[in-house]
C-alpha positions as CSV (number, residue, x, y, z in Angstrom):
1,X,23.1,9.9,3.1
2,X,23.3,12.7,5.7
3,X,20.2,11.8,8.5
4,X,19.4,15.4,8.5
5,X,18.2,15.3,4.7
6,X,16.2,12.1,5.3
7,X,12.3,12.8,5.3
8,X,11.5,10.0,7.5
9,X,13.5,11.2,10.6
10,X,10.8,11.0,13.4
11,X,12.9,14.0,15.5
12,X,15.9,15.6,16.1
13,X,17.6,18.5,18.0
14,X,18.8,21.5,16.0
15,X,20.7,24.5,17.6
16,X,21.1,27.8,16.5
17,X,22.2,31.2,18.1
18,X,20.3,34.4,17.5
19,X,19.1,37.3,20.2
20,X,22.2,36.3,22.7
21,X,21.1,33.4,23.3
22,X,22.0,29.7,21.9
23,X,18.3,27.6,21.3
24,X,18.2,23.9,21.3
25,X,15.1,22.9,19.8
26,X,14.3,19.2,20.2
27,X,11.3,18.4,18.5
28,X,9.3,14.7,17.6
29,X,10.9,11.3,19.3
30,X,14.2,12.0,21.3
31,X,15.7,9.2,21.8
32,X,19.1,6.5,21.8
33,X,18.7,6.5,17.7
34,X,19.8,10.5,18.0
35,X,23.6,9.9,20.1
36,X,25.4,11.4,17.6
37,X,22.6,14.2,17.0
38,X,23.0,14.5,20.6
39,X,27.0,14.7,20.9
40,X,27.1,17.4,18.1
41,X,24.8,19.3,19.3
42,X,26.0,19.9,23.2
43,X,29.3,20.9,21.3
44,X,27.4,23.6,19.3
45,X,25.6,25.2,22.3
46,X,28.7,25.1,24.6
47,X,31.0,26.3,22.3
48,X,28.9,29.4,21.5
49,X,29.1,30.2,24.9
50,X,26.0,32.0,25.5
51,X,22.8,31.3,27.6
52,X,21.2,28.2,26.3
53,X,17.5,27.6,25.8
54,X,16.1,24.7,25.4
55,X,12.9,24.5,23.4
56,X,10.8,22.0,24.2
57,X,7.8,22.5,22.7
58,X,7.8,20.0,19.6
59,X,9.3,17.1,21.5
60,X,6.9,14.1,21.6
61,X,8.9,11.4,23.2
62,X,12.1,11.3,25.9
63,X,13.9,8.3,27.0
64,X,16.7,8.1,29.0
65,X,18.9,9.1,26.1
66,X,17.1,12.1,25.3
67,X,17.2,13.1,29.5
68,X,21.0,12.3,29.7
69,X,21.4,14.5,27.0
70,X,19.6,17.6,29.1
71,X,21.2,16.6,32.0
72,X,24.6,16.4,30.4
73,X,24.0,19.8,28.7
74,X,22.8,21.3,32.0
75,X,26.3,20.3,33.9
76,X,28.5,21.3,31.0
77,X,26.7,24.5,30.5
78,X,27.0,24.4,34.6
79,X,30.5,24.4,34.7
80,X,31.2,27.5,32.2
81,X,28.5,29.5,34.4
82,X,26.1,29.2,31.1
83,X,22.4,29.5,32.4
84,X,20.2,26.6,30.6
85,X,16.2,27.5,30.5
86,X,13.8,24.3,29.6
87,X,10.9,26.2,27.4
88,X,7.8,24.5,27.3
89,X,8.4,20.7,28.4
90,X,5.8,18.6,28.4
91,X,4.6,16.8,31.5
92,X,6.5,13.2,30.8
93,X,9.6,15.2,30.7
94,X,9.6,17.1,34.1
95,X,7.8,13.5,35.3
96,X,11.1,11.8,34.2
97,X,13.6,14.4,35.3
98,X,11.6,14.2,39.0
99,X,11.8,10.6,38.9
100,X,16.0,11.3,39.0
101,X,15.3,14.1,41.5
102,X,16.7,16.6,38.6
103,X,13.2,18.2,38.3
104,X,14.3,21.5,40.2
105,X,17.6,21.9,38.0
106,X,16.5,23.1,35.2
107,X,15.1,27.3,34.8
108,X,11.7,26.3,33.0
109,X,9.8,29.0,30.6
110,X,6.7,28.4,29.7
111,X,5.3,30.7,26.6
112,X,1.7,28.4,26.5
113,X,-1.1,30.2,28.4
114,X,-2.1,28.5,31.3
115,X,-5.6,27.8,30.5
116,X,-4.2,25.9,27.2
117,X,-1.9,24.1,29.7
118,X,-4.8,23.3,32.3
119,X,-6.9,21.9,29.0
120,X,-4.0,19.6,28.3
121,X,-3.3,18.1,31.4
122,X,-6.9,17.1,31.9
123,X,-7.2,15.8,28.2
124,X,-9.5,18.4,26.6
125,X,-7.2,19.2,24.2
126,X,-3.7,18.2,22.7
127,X,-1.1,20.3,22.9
128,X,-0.6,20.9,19.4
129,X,-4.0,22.4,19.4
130,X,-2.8,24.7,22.6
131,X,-0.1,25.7,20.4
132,X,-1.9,26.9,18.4
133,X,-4.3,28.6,20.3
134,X,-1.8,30.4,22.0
135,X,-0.3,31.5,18.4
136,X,-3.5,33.5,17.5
């Protein structure tokens, strides 16, 4: 059975290219169960060989597979002259990456307003509310 097909996957990363750009989405638990995901995917941005953005926004959970995958993607793109822009991260993953002292690598974007932001980083809210306050 092909994983993408399976209804219980808890997360993934999907890439597509549209508006000169390649987008990464990783959304819901990144993690050591998505390696192959992982390897696939970095061969599908870099071989498109256009910016790459990475959308953040849906991801739930990093561990250190998940942030050797970024950081792998952000030296390969590196070494083409590909410019790699982190949309939306959470707070645990620029935590993690600062922890490694790669915090200041990455170009972030953030499309959240910053009141939503403020509102989740002291707990009013969650972010899938802010999402979707900052979609209406």
């Amino acid at each position: 059975m092909d994983p993408k097909d399976d209804s219980t996957r808890i997360g993934g990363i999907d890439v597509t290219t549209s508006k000169g750009c390649t987008l990464v989405r990783l959304w819901g638990e990144v993690d050591g169960a998505l390696r192959t995901d992982a390897s696939t995917s970095m061969a599908q941005a870099l071989v498109a060989d256009r910016p790459i953005l990475i959308d953040a926004a849906g991801l739930t959970f990093i561990d250190s597979s998940g942030l050797a995958f970024l950081l792998q993607l952000h030296l390969a793109a590196a070494e083409t002259g590909l410019r790699v822009t982190l949309r939306d991260p959470e707070r645990q993953v620029i935590d993690r990456l600062a922890l490694i002292g790669m915090d200041q690598e990455f170009e972030l974007e953030n499309t959240i307003p910053a009141e939503a932001v403020t509102a989740v980083m002291t707990g009013t809210v969650s972010v899938v509310a802010a999402s979707r306050a900052a979609a209406v």
